[in-house]
C-alpha positions as CSV (number, residue, x, y, z in Angstrom):
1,X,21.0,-33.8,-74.7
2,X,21.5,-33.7,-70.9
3,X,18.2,-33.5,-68.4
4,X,18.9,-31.2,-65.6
5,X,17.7,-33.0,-62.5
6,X,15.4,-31.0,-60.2
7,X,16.8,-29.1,-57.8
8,X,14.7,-29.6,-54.3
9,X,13.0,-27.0,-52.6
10,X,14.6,-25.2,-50.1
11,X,12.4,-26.7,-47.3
12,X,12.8,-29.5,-48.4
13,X,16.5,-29.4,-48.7
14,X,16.0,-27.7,-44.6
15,X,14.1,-31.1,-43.8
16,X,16.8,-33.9,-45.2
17,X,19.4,-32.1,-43.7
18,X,17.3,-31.5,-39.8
19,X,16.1,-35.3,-40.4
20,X,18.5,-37.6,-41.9
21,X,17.3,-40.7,-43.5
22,X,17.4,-43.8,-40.8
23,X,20.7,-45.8,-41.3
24,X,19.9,-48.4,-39.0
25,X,17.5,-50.6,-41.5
26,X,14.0,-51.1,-43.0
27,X,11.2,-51.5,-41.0
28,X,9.1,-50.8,-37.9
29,X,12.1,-51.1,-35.7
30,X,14.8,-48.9,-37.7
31,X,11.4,-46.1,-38.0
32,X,11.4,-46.6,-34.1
33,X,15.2,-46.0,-33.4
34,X,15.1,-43.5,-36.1
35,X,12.6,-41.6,-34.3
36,X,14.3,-42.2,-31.2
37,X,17.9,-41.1,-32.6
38,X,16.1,-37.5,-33.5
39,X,14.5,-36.9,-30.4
40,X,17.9,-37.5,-28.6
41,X,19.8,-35.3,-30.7
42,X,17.6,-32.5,-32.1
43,X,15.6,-32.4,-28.9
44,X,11.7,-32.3,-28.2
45,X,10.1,-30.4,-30.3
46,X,10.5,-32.4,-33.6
47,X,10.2,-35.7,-31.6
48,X,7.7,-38.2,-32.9
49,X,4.6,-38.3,-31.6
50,X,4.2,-41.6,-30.0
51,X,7.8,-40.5,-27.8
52,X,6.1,-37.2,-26.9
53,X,2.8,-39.4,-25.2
54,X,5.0,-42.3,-23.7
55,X,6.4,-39.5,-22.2
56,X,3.5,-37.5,-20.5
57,X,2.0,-41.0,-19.7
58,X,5.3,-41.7,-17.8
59,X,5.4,-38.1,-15.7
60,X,1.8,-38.7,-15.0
61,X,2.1,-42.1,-13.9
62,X,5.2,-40.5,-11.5
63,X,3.0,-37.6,-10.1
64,X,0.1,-39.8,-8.9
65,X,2.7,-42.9,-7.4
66,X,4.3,-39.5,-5.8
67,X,0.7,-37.8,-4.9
68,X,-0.5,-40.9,-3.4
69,X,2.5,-42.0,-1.3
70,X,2.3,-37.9,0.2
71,X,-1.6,-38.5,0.7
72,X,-0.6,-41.6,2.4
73,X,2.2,-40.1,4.8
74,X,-0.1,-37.4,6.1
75,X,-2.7,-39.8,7.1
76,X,-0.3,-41.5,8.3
77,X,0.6,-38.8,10.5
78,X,-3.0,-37.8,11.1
79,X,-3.9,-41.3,12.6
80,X,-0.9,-40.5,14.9
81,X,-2.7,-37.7,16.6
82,X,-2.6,-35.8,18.8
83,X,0.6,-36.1,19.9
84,X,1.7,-36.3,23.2
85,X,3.2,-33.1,24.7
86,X,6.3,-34.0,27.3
87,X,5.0,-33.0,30.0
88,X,6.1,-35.4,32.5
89,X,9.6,-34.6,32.0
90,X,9.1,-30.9,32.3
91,X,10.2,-30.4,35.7
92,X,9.0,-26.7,35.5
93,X,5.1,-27.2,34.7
94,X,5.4,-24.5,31.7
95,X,4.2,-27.1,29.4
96,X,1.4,-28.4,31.4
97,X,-0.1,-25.0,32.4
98,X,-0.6,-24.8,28.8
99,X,-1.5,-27.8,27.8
100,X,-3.7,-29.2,30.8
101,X,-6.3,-25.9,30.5
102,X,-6.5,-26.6,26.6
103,X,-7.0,-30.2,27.1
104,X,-10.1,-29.5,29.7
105,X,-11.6,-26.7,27.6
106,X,-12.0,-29.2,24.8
107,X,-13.4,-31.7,26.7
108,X,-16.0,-29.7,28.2
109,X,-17.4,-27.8,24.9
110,X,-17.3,-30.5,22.8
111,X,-19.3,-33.0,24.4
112,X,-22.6,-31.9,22.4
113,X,-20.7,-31.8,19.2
114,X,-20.3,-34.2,16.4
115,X,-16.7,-33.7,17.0
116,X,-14.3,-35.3,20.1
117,X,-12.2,-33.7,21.9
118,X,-9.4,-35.8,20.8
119,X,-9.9,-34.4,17.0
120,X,-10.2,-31.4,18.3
121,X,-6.9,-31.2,20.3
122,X,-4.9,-33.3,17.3
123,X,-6.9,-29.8,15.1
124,X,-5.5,-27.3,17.4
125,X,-2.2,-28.9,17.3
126,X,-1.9,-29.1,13.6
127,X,-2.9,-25.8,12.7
128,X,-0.5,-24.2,15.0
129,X,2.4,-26.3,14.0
130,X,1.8,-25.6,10.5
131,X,1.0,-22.1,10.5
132,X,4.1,-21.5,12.8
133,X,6.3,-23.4,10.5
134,X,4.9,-21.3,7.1
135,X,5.3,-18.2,9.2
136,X,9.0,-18.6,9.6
137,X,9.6,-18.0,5.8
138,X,7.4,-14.6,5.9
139,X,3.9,-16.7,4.6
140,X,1.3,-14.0,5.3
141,X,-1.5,-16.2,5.4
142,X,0.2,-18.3,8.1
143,X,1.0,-15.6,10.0
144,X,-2.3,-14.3,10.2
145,X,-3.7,-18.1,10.6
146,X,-0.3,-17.6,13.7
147,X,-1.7,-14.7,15.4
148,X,-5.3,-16.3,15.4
149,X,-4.2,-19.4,17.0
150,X,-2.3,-17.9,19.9
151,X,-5.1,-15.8,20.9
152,X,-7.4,-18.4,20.7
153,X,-5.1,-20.7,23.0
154,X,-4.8,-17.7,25.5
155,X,-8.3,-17.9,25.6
156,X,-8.9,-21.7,26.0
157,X,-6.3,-21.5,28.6
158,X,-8.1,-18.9,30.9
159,X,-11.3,-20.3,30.6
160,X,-10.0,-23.8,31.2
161,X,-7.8,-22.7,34.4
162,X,-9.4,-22.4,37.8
163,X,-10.3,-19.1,39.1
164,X,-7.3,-18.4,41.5
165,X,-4.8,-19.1,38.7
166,X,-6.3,-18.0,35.6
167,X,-3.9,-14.7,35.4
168,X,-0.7,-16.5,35.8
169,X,-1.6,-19.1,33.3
170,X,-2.8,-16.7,30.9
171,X,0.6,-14.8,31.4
172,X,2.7,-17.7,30.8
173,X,0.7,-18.3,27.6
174,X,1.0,-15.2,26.2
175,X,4.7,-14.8,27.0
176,X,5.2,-18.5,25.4
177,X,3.2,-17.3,22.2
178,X,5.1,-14.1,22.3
179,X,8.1,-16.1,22.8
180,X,7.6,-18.1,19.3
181,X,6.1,-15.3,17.7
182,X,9.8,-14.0,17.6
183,X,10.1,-16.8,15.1
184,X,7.0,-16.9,13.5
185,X,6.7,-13.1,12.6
186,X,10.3,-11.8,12.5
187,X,10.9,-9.1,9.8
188,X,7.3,-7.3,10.5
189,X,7.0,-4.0,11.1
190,X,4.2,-2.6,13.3
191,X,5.1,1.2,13.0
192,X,2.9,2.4,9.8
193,X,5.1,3.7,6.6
194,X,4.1,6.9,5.7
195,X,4.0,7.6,1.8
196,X,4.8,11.3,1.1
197,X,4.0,12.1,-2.4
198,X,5.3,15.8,-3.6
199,X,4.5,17.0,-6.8
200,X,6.6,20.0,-7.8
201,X,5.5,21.0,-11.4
202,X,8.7,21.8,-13.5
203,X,9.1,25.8,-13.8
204,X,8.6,26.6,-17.5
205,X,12.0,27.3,-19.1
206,X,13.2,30.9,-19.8
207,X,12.1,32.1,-22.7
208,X,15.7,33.3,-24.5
209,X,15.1,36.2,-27.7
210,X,17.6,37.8,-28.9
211,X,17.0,41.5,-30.2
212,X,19.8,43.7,-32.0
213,X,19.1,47.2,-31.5
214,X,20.6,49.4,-33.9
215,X,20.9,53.1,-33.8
216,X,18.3,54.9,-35.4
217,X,20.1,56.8,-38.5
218,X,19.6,60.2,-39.4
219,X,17.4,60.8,-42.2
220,X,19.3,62.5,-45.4
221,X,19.2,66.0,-46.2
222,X,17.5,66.9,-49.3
223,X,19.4,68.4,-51.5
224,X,17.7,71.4,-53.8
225,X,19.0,70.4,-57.6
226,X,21.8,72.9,-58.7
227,X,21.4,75.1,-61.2
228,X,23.9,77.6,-62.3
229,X,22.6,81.1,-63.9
230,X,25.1,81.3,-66.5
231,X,25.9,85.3,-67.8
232,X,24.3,86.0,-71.4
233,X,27.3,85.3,-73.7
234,X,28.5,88.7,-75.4
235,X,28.4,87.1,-79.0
């Protein structure tokens, strides 16, 4: 009398062929390369759990070396501010009928502030370097933060001029700003877009009948029955 042997379940049958049994020996160590040897060839999502948290505790441990060598550049950069503007070899005196009327306005409205006018400056500086540099790939928020800035420099530059020069600097400033702006706000349209919606309702499609008129028939003529008056028979 023969046993049949069980025949496994088909999931079961799914799950020895997905996961073969580990070849490389008993043990914690051949479980380990076992584990290791599926999630290299079948991919992550039937790797073992202890893979998939070395894993996230590796690209964490990456994002915050990464995070905190960024943090550590841009205070880097911060404690190298403001930076110095080259004035002295600008023969023309473009840069310093900017910067000169900026540099005094600061320092004489923020003498009863917490803040110096150094901060201040390196602020002013920073802010328009970064929003000019966002608004050059079409950043709206930078470009708003753009247009902001520049009047706000026109203004510190009259205000920190001298009277008898206050309109040329002013000029120069605005044509410099304009200047950039080229730059920092290309592909924006000023002219309004008119939207034009027209809503022509669909006519309602010809109704098609189709009548057959026939000719009207005369009516039939009635006919009186015919009878025959037949003579008397002589016999």
């Amino acid at each position: 009398m023969t046993t049949p042997f069980p025949r496994p379940r088909t999931g079961q049958q799914d799950d020895d062929q997905t996961h073969p049994a580990p070849t490389t020996g008993p043990g914690w160590f051949g479980r380990r390369l076992h584990d290791l040897d599926i999630a290299l060839t079948h991919g992550w999502r039937p790797a073992a759990t202890w893979i998939k948290t070395l894993t996230a505790a590796a690209g964490l441990a990456l994002a915050f070396l990464a995070l905190r060598w960024l943090a550590s550049t841009l205070l880097g950069w911060a404690h190298d501010l403001p930076w110095t503007l080259p004035t002295a070899k600008d023969h023309t005196g473009l840069l310093a009928t900017i910067d000169q009327p900026v540099h005094a306005y600061l320092a004489a409205h923020t003498t009863t502030l917490p803040i110096t006018a150094a901060t201040a400056y390196s602020t002013w500086q920073a802010l328009g370097t970064v929003s000019f540099a966002l608004g050059t790939v079409r950043f709206g928020g930078a470009r708003l933060t753009w247009t902001v800035w520049g009047a706000a420099t026109v203004a510190m530059v009259w205000a920190g001029t001298p009277a008898p020069g206050r309109p040329v600097a002013a000029g120069i400033t605005v044509l410099a700003w304009a200047a950039l702006s080229l730059l920092a706000l290309r592909g924006l349209s000023l002219s309004p877009t008119a939207f034009i919606q027209v809503h022509n309702q669909a006519p309602a499609p010809p109704e098609v009948r189709a009548e057959i008129h026939l000719p009207k028939t005369a009516a039939p003529t009635a006919y009186q029955p015919y009878t025959t008056q037949q003579p008397p028979s002589p016999n």
